[in-house]
C-alpha positions as CSV (number, residue, x, y, z in Angstrom):
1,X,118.2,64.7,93.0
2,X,115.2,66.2,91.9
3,X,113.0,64.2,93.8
4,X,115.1,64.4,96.8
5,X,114.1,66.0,100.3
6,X,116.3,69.0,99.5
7,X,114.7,69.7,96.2
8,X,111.1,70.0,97.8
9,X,111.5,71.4,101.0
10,X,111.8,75.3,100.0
11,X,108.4,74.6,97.9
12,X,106.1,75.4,100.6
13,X,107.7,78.2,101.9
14,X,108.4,79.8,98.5
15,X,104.4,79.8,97.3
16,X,103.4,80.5,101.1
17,X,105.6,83.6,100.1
18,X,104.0,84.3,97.1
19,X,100.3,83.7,98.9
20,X,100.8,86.3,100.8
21,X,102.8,88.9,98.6
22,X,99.3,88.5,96.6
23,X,97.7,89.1,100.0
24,X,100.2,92.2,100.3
25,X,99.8,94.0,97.1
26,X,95.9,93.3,97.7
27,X,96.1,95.1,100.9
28,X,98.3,98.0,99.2
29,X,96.2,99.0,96.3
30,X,93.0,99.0,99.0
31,X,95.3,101.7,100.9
32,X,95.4,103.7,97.6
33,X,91.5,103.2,96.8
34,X,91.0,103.9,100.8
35,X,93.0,107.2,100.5
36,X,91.7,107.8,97.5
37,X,87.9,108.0,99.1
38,X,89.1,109.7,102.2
39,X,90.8,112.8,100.2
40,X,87.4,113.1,98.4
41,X,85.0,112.8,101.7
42,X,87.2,116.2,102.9
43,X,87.0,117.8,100.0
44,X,83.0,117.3,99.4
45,X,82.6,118.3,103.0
46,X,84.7,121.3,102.8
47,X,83.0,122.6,99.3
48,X,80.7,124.9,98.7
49,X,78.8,121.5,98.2
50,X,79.3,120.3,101.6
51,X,75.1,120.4,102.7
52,X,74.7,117.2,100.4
53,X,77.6,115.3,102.2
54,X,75.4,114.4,105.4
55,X,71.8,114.3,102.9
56,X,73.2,111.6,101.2
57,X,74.7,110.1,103.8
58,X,71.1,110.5,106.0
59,X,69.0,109.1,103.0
60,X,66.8,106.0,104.5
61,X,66.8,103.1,102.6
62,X,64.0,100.4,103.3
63,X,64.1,97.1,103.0
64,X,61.6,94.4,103.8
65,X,58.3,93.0,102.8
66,X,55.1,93.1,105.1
67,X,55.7,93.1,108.7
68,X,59.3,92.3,108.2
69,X,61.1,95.8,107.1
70,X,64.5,97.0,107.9
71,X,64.3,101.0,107.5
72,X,68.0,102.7,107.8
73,X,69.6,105.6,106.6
74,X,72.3,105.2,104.2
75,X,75.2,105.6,106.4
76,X,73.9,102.9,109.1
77,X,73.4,100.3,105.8
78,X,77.2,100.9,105.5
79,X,78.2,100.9,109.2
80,X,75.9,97.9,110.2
81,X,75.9,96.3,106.9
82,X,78.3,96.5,104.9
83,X,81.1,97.0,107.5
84,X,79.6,93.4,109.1
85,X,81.1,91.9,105.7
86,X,84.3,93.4,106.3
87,X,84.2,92.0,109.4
88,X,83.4,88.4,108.2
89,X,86.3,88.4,105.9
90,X,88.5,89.5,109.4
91,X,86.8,86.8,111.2
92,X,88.0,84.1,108.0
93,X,91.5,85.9,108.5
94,X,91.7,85.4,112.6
95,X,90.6,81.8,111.6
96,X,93.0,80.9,108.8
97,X,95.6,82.4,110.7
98,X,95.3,80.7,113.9
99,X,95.3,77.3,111.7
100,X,98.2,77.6,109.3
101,X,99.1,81.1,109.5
102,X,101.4,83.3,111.6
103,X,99.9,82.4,115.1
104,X,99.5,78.9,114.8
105,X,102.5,78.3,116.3
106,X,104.0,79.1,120.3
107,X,107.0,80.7,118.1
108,X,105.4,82.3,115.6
109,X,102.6,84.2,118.1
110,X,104.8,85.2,120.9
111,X,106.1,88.6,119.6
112,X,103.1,89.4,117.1
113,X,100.5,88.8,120.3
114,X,102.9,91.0,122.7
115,X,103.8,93.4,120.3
116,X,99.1,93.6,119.4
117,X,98.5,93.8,123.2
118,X,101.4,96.7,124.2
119,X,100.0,98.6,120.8
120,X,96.2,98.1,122.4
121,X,97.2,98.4,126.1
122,X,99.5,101.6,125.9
123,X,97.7,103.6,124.0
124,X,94.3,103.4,125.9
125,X,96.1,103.8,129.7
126,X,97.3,107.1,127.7
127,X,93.6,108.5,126.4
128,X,92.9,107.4,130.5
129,X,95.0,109.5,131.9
130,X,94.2,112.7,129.5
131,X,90.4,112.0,129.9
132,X,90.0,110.9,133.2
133,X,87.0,112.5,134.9
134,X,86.1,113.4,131.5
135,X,82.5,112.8,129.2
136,X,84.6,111.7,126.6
137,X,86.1,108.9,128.7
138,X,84.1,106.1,126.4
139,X,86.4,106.7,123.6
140,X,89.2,104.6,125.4
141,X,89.0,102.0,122.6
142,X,89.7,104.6,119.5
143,X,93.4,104.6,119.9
144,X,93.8,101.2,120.1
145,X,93.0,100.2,116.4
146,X,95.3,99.5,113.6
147,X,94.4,100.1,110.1
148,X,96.2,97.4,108.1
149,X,95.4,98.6,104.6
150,X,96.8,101.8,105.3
151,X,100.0,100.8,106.8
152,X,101.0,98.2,104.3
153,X,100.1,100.5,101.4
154,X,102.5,103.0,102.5
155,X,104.9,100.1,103.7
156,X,104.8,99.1,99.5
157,X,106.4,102.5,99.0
158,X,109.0,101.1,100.5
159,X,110.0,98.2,98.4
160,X,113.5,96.5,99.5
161,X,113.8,99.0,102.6
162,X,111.0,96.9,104.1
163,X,112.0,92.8,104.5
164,X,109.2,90.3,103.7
165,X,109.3,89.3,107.8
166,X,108.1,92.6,108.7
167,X,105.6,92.6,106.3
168,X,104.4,89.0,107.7
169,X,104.9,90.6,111.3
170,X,102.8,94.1,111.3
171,X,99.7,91.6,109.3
172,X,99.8,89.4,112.5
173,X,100.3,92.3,114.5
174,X,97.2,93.7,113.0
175,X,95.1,90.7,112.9
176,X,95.4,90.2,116.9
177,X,94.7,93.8,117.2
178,X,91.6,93.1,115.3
179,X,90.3,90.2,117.9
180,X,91.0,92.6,120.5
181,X,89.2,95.5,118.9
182,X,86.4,92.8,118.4
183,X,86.2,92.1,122.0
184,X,86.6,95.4,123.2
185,X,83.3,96.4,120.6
186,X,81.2,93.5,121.7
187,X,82.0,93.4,125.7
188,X,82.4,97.4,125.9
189,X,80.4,99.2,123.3
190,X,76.9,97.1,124.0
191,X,74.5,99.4,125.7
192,X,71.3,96.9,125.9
193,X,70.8,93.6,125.2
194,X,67.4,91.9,123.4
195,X,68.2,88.9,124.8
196,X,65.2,86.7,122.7
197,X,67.3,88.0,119.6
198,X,70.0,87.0,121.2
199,X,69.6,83.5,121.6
200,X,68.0,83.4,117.8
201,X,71.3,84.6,116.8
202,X,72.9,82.2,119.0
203,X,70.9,79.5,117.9
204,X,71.4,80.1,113.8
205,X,75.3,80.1,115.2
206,X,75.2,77.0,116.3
207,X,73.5,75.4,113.2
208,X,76.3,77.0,110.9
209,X,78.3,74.9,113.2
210,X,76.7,71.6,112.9
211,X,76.7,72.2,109.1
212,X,80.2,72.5,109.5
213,X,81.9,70.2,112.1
214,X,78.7,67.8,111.9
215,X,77.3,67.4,108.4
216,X,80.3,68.4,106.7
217,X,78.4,71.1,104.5
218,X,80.7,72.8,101.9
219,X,78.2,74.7,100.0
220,X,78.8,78.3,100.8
221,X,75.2,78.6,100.1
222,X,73.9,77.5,102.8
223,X,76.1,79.4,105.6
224,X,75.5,82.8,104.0
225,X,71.7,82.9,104.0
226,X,72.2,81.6,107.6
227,X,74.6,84.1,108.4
228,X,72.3,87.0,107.1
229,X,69.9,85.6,109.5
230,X,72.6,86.1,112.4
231,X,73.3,89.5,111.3
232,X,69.8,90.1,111.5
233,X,69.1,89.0,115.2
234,X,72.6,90.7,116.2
235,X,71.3,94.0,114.8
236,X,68.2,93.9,117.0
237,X,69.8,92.5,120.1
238,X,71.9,95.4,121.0
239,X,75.2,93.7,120.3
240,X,76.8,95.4,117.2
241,X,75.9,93.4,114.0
242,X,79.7,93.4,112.9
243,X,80.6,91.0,116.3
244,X,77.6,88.8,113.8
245,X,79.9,88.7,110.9
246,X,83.0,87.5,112.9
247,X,81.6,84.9,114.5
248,X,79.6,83.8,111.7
249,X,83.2,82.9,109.9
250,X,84.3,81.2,112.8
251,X,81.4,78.4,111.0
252,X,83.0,78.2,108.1
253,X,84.8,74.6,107.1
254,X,88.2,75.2,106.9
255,X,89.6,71.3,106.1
256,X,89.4,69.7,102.8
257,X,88.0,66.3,101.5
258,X,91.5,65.3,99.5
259,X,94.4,64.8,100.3
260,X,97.8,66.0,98.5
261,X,98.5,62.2,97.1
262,X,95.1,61.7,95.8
263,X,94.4,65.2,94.4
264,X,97.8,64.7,92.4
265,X,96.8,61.2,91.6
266,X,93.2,62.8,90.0
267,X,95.0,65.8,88.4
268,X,97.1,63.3,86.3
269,X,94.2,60.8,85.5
270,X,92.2,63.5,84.3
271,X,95.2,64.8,82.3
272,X,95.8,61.7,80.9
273,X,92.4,60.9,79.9
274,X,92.1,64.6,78.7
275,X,95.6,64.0,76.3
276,X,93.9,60.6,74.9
277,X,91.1,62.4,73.7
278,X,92.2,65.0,71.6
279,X,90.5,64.3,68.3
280,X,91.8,66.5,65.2
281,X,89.2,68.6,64.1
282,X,87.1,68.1,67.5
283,X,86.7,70.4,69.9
284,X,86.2,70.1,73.7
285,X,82.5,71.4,73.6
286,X,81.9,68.0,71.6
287,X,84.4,65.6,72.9
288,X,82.9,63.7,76.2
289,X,85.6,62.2,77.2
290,X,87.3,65.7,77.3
291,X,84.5,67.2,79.4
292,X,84.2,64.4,81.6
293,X,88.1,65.1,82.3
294,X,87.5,68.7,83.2
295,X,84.6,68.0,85.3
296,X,87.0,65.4,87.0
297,X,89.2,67.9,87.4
298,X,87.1,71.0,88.9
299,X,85.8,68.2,91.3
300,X,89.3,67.5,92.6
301,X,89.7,71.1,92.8
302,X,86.4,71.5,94.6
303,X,87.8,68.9,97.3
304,X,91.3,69.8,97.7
305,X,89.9,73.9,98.4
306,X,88.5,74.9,101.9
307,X,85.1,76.9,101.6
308,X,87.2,79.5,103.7
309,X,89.8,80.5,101.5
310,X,87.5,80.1,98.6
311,X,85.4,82.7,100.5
312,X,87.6,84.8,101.5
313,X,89.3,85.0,98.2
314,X,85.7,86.2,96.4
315,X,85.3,88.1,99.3
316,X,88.2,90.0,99.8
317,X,88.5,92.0,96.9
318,X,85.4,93.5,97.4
319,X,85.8,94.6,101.1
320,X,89.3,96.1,99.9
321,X,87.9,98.0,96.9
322,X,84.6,98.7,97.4
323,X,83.7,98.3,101.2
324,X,86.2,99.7,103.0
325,X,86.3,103.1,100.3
326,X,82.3,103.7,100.7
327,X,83.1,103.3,104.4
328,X,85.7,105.9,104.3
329,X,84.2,108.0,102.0
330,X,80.7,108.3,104.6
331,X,82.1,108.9,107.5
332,X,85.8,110.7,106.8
333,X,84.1,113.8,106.0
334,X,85.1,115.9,108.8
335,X,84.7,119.7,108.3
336,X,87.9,121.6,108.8
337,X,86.8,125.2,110.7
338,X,89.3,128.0,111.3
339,X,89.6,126.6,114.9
340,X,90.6,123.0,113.8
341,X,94.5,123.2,115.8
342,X,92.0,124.4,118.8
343,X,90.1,121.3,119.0
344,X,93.7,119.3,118.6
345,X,93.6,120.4,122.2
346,X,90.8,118.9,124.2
347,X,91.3,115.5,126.1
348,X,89.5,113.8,123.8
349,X,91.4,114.9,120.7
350,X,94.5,114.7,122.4
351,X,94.4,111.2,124.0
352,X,93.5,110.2,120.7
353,X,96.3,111.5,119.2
354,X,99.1,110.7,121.4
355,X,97.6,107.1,121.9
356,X,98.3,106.5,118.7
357,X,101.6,108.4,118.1
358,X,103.1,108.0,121.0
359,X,101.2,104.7,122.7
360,X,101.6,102.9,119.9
361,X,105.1,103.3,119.3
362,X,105.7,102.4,122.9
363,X,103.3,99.8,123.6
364,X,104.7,97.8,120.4
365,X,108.9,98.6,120.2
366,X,108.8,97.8,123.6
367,X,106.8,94.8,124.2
368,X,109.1,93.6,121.1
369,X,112.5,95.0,122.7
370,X,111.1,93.0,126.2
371,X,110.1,89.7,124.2
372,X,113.4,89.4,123.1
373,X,115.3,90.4,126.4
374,X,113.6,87.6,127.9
375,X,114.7,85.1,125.4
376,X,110.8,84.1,124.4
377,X,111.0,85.1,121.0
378,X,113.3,86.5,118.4
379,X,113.2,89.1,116.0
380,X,111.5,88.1,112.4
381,X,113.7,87.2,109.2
382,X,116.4,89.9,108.5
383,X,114.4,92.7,110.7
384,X,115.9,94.9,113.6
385,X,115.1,97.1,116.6
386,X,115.0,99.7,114.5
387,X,112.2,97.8,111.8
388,X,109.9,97.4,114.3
389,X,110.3,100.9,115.7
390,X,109.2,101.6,112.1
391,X,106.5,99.1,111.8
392,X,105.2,100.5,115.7
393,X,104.7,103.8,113.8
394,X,102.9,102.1,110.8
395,X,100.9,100.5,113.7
396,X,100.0,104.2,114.8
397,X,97.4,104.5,111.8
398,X,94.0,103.9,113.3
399,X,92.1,105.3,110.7
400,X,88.9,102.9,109.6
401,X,89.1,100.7,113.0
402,X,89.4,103.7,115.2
403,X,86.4,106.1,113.7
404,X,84.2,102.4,113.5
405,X,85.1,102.6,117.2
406,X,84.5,106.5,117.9
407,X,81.4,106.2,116.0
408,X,79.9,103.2,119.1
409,X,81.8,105.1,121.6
410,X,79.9,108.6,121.5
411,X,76.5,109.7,120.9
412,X,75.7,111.6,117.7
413,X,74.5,114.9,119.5
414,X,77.5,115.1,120.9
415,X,81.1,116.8,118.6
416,X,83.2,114.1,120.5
417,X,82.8,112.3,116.8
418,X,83.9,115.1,115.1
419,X,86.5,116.0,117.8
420,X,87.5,111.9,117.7
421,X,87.2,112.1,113.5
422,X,89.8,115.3,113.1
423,X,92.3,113.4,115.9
424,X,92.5,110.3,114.2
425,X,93.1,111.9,110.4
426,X,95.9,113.9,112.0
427,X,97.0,111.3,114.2
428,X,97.2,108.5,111.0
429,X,98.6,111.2,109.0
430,X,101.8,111.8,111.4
431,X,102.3,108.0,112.2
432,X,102.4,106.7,108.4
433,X,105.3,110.1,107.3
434,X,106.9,108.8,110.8
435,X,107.0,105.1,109.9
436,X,107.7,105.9,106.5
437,X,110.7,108.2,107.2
438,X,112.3,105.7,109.4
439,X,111.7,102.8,107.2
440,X,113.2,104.6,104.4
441,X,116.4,106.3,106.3
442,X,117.1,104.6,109.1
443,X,116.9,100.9,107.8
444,X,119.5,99.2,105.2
445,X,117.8,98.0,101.8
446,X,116.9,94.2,101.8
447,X,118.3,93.8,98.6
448,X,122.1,94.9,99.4
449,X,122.0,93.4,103.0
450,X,121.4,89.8,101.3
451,X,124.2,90.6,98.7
452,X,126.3,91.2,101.2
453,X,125.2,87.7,102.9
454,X,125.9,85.9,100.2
């Protein structure tokens, strides 16, 4: 019965799969191009080069005409700027995945959300207790931040050790973490507040919205130049810029104009129409009814795609290739002096560090382990204890989310950056060879467990 219920049931699953194995390997290769830039940040500020690292990085760049000018350096274009993009695309994430995602269901978000807030939770109570009393206190936030790109590029090393449940898992994981790190940046790490700005940026907000839910605008057009504007008044209000970009793709219409039947019912019309046409010896650039048929059929397409994932897909490859590298390769360059295992030991350095070796591993195995003593949840597809122990490691590597958050959390004058920069590379550094090495030991391969299941 090809037409049968049985036939088509595994469809959906199988290309949701195959969306997010593109999602995946996207993710992956932005680990390599991410590593790739961090690797050459310590090794330009560690040359006999290393006075042009912070010039470049300290250039102002202006922007503006008449009274209206923007005038940062280089590094605070990338921070503020270009970092708000990233966090746009994280904002489309949070929303696609609390609509037809991983944590759009009770079941699915149980362990993800427990396993995000023991991985958040753990790890700062840790940097607490090792900084209590302490200047550095500020920096509470830094271990709590997991750097996705990272962890699934090193969990594609992996290949069948790793099941496509934890893969699914540690992204959920990661994209709660992100709303947490979100709130904790725009509750914790706002120092003043313009609040005229303010309501502007409010205000623009809430026309993006009325575009949206009211007018039913799909143009992406029109939600961009608005949400520059929101970026804008969130720069000068005192609340970070990047809290701009996350709300601003909260706006953005996420429902389509066709249904299923009718978009199947237009794709067949226009191939029909398109089939009829073909002239021998014509070619599509003369045949009308040809083009009418592909203009048919782009306009199906147009309403059976959300602006969203349209965005986010043109989006995303820039924040993983470009973005996220230029970000690393500004602010990862930390200066290793003979002394560098020294500063491992203040509180600073070391609450970092063990927040996110230690805490992490804690705060997510065992909100997990406690999840599923409690009957709320169970494990995902083919994963064990012993998975997520790995995937808690993996979760460990704070890297761009934690020196974004060390960078709002101390004051340039101070070496807390630098003391928070050298933690965290060392810190990420241990947690991805832990989670690798028990990923790749201490957990069967996928591929010969399901043999043997068959």
């Amino acid at each position: 019965m090809m037409n049968g219920g049985k036939e088509q049931r595994p469809l959906p699953v199988k290309y949701l799969l195959k969306s997010f194995d593109a999602f995946f390997k996207m993710e992956a290769s932005g680990g390599i191009a991410l590593l790739a830039c961090t690797l050459a940040a310590l090794i330009w500020a560690n040359s006999p080069w290393a006075h042009t690292y912070d010039a470049v990085w300290q250039t102002k760049l202006t922007v503006g005409i008449g009274d209206w000018v923007l005038s940062k350096e280089a590094i605070l274009w990338i921070n503020d700027g270009l970092m708000a993009i990233f966090f746009f695309v994280v904002g489309l994430e949070i929303k696609r995945e609390l609509l037809v995602g991983g944590l759009s269901t009770p079941s699915q978000t149980i362990m993800p959300v427990a396993a995000a807030v023991g991985g958040m939770v753990v790890p700062a109570l840790i940097f607490f207790g090792l900084n209590s009393g302490e200047a550095s206190l500020a920096g509470w936030g830094i271990p709590m931040a997991t750097d996705i790109a990272f962890a699934l590029g090193i969990m594609s090393m992996l290949g069948n050790r790793v099941p496509i449940g934890l893969k699914i898992f540690l992204t959920a994981v990661a994209i709660v973490d992100d709303i947490g790190a979100i709130l904790v940046i725009a509750i914790f790490y706002t120092a003043s507040l313009d609040l005229v700005a303010l309501g502007i940026g409010v205000a623009v907000l809430c026309a993006m919205a009325v575009l949206n839910f009211r007018w039913d605008i799909r143009s992406s057009i029109p939600y961009l130049l608005l949400g520059v504007i929101v970026w804008f008044a969130f720069l000068k209000s005192g609340i970070h810029a990047t809290i701009a970009g996350v709300l601003a793709a909260l706006t953005i219409p996420a429902g389509t104009r066709m249904n299923c039947s009718s978009f199947v019912e237009e794709l067949r019309n226009a191939a029909e129409i398109f089939e009829l046409a073909i002239t021998p010896g014509k070619s599509v650039l003369t045949n009308k009814e040809q083009q009418i048929a592909l203009h048919s059929i782009e306009h199906a397409y147009h309403d059976a795609t959300t602006p969203l994932q349209n965005i986010e897909h043109t989006l995303h490859p820039w924040v993983a290739f470009f973005i996220m590298p230029i970000f690393a390769l500004a602010n990862a360059g930390v200066t290793f002096q003979a002394n560098v295992f020294t500063e491992l030991l203040t509180p600073v350095s070391m609450g970092i560090f063990f927040g996110l070796i230690v805490g992490k591993q804690l705060g997510v195995t065992g909100a997990c382990w406690i999840v599923k003593k409690l009957g709320l949840a169970d494990f995902p597809d083919r994963t064990t204890l012993i998975h997520l122990w790995g995937a808690s490691c993996l979760a460990g590597v704070g890297f761009t989310m934690s020196i974004f958050i060390a960078n709002l959390a101390f004051d340039e004058t101070s070496n807390f950056i630098e003391l928070s920069k050298i933690a965290i590379l060392f810190a990420s550094l241990a947690a991805g060879g832990m989670g690798y090495l028990v990923l790749r030991f201490l957990t069967p391969d996928v591929s010969e467990s399901e043999k043997q299941g068959e």
